[in-house]
C-alpha positions in Angstrom: 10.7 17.8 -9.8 8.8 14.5 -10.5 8.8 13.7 -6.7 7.7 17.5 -5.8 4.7 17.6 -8.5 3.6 13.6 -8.4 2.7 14.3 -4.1 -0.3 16.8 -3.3 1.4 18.2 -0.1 4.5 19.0 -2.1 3.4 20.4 -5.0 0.7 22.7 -2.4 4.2 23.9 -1.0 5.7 24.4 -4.1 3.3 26.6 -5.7 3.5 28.6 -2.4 6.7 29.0 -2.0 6.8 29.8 -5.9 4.1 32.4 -6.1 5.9 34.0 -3.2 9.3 34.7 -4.7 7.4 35.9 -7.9 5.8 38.6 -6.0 9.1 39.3 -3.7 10.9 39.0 -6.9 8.3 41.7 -8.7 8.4 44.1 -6.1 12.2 44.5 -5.9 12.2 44.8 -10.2 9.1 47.1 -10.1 9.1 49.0 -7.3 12.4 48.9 -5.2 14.9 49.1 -7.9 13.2 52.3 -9.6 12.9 54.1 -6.2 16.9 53.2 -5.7 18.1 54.1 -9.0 15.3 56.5 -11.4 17.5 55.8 -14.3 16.2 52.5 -14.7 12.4 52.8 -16.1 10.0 50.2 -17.1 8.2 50.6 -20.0 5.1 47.7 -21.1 6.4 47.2 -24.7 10.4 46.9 -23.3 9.4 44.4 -21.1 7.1 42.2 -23.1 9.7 42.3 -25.6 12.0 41.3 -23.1 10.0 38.1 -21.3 9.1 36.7 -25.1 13.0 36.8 -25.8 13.6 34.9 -22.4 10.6 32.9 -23.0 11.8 31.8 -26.7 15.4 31.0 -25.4 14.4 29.0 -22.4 11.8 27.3 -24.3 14.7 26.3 -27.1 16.9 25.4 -24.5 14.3 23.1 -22.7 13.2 20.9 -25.9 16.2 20.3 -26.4 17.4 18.9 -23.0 14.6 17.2 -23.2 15.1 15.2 -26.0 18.7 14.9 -25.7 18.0 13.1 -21.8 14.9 11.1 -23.8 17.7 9.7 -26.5 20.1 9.2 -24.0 18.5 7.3 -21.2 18.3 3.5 -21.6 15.6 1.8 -22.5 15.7 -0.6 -18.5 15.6 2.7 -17.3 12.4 3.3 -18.5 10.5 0.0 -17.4 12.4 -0.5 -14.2 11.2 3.2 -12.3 10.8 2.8 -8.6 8.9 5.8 -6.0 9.5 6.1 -2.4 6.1 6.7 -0.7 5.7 8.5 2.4 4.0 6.8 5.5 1.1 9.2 5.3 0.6 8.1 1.5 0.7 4.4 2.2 -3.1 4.4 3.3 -4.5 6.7 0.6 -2.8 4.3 -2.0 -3.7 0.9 -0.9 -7.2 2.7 -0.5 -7.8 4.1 -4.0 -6.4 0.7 -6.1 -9.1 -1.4 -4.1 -11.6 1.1 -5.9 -11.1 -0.6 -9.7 -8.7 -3.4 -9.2 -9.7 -6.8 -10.5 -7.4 -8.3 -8.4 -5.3 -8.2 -5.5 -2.6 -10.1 -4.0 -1.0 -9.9 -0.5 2.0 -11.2 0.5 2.8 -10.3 4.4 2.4 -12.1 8.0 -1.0 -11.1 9.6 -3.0 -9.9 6.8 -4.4 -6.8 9.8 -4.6 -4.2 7.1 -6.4 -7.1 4.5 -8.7 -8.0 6.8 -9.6 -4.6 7.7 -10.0 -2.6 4.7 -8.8 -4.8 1.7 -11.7 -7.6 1.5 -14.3 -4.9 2.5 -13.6 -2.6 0.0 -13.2 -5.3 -2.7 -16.1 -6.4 -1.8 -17.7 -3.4 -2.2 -16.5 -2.6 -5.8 -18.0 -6.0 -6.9 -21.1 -4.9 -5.8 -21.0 -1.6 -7.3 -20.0 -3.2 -10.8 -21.2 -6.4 -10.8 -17.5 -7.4 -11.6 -15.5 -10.4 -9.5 -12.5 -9.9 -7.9 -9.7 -12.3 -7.5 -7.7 -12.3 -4.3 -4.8 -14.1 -3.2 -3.4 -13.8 0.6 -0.3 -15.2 2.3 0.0 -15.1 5.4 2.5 -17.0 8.2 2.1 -21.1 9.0 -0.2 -20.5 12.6 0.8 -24.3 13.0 4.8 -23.3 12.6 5.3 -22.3 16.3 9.0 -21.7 15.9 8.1 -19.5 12.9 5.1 -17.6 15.2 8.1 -17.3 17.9 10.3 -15.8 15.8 8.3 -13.4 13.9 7.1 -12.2 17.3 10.4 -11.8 18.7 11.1 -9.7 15.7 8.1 -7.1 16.1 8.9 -6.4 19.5 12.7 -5.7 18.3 11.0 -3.4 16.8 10.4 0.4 17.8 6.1 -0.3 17.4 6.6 -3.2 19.2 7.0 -1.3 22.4 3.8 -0.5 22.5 0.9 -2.9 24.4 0.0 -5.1 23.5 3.0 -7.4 23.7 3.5 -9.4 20.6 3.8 -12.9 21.0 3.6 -16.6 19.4 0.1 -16.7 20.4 -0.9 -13.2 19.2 0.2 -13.9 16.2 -1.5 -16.7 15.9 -4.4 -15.2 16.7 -4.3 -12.5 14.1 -3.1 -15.2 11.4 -6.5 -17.4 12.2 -8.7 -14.2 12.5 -7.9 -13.4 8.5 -8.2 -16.7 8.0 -12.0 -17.2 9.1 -12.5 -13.6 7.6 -11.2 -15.2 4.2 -13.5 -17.7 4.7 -16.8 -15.3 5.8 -16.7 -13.5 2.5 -16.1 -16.1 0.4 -19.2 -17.4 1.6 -20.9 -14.2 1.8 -19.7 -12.2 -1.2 -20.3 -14.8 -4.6 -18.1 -12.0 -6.7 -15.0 -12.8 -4.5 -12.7 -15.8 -5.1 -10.3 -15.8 -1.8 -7.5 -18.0 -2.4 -5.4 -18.1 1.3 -1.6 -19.7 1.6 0.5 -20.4 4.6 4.0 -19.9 4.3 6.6 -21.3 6.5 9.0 -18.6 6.3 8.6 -14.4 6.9 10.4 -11.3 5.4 10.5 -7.7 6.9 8.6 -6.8 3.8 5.1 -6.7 3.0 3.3 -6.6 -0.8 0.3 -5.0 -1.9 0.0 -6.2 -5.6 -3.0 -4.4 -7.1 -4.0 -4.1 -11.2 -2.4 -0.7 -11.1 0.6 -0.8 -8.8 2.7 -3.2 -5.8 3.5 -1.5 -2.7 6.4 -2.7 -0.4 5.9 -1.6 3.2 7.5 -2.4 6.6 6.2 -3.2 9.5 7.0 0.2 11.6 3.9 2.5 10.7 6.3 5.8 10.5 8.8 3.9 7.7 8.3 4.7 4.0 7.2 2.5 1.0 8.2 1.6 -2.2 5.6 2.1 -5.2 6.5 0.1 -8.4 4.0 0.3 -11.2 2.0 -2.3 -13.4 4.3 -2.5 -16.8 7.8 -2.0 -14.5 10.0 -4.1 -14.2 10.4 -4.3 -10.6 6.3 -4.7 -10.6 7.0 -7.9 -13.0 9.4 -9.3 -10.1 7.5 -8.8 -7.3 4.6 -10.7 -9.0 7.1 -14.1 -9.3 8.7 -13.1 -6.3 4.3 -14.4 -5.3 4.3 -17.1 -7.8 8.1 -18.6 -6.1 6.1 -18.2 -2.7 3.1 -20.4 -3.3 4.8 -23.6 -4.6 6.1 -23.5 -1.2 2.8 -22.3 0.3 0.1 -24.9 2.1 -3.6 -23.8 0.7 -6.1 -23.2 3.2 -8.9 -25.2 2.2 -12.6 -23.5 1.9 -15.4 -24.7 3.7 -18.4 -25.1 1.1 -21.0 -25.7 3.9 -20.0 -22.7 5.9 -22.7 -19.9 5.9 -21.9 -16.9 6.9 -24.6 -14.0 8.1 -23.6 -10.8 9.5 -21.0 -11.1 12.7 -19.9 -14.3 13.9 -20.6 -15.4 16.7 -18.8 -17.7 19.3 -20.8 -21.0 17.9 -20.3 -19.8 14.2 -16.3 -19.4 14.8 -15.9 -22.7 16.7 -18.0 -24.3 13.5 -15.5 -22.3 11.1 -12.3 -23.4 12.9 -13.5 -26.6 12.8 -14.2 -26.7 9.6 -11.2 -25.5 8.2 -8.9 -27.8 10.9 -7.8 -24.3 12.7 -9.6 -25.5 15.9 -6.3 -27.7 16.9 -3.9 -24.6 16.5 -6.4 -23.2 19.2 -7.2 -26.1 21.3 -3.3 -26.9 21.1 -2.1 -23.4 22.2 -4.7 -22.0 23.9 -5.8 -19.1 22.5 -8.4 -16.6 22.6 -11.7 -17.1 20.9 -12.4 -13.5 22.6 -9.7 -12.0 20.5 -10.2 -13.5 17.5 -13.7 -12.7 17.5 -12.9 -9.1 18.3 -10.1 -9.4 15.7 -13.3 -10.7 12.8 -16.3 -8.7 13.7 -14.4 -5.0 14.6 -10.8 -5.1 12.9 -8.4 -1.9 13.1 -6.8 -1.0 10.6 -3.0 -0.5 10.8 -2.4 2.4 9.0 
């Protein structure tokens, strides 16, 4: 019943379906059953009596179920709840913590949907409260080739990963470096955001959103569900030193003080930023698209 109520499109069907079997279930008591057998009257005082004698009983019978399962259940139990999350619900989520959250953590491979809608929004809530925000992203090493390789083997194993274009070593290199020079562009142009930015040598199928209020654990496919774990759970708890375990053996991207960002970047800008930061040798090395990446920084798609 929790899962029916806690979602808006199943609790709209619920209601529905229920109102509808009240009236199908009135009709045949009222109507149907009299006009089959006229022995069997209705009366308003017989059947008030009769739904306060129900209603009494069940309520009884509810309180204390209630507080026989409340006794009983353990105490882990409590602080350790989990929710699946639909694909469709994913989005909304992520979208409504980056409304209030103080902070924000990601812990993924491309950072597509942070770039796109996480550091924006942020952003944006600063503004509107005069607040900071505190943000932490780790991505994949873009100067680990073998790890770039592998990762992109593994989206195109996967069923999205059909779909142009192709993933590969460079792509992902590209997507890693365009978060990373977004990172970098509102640091420098939002004073209320501190950006902290980790490469990690090593990726997982999973992905964490770590907001104030809740973590969400996503995969990769867009059509595959989520996990939702809430801030005082214990799983919530874990997946916050699952982050902690991840950056000792994470390399810190380094800020560029003398970086200054002003609307979109262009060509010159990103070749100053990549240089700056020492991505221009991942580049230069592997020859990748400043096109892209530019694309990737000044109109990013969101995921979802």
């Amino acid at each position: 019943m929790d899962e029916i109520l806690s979602k808006k499109h199943y609790r709209q069907t619920f209601y529905t379906i229920t109102l509808l079997l009240l009236a199908l279930a009135s009709a045949l008591r009222f109507y149907a059953i009299p006009a089959l057998d006229p022995t069997v009257t209705f009366t308003t005082p017989s059947f008030l009596t009769s739904l306060l004698d129900n209603f009494i009983t069940s309520l009884i019978i509810t309180v204390f179920i209630g507080v026989f399962i409340f006794w009983l259940k353990p105490e882990i139990l409590n602080r350790s709840v989990i929710e699946v999350i639909e694909p469709k619900q994913i989005g909304k989520l992520l979208k409504k913590a980056t409304l209030d959250s103080k902070t924000w953590i990601y812990k993924g491979a491309c950072g597509r949907y942070t770039r796109a809608e996480t550091f924006p929004k942020l952003a944006e809530g600063a503004r509107n409260e005069g607040i900071g925000r505190d943000i932490a992203v780790y991505l994949l090493n873009p100067y680990n080739n073998t790890l770039c390789a592998a990762y992109a083997t593994y989206r195109r194993s996967l069923k999205s990963g059909k779909r142009a274009p192709l993933w590969t070593s460079q792509s992902v290199q590209e997507e890693i470096i365009s978060t990373a020079i977004s990172a970098l562009k509102y640091q420098s142009t939002e004073p209320l955001l501190r950006i902290k930015l980790f490469f990690v040598d090593g990726f997982s199928a999973f992905r964490l959103d770590i907001s104030d209020q809740y973590v969400i654990v996503t995969k990769e496919e867009p059509e595959a569900a989520a996990i939702r774990a809430d801030s005082g759970t214990y799983f919530y708890d874990s997946y916050k030193d699952d982050v902690r375990l991840t950056e000792r053996q994470a390399t810190e991207l380094k800020h560029c003080e003398k970086l200054q960002f002003n609307g979109e970047i262009s060509e010159e800008k990103l070749k100053e930023a990549l240089e700056c930061s020492g991505l221009d040798k991942i580049v230069t090395r592997e020859d990748l698209s400043l096109k892209k990446i530019l694309a990737n920084i000044n109109a990013p798609t969101n995921p979802y």
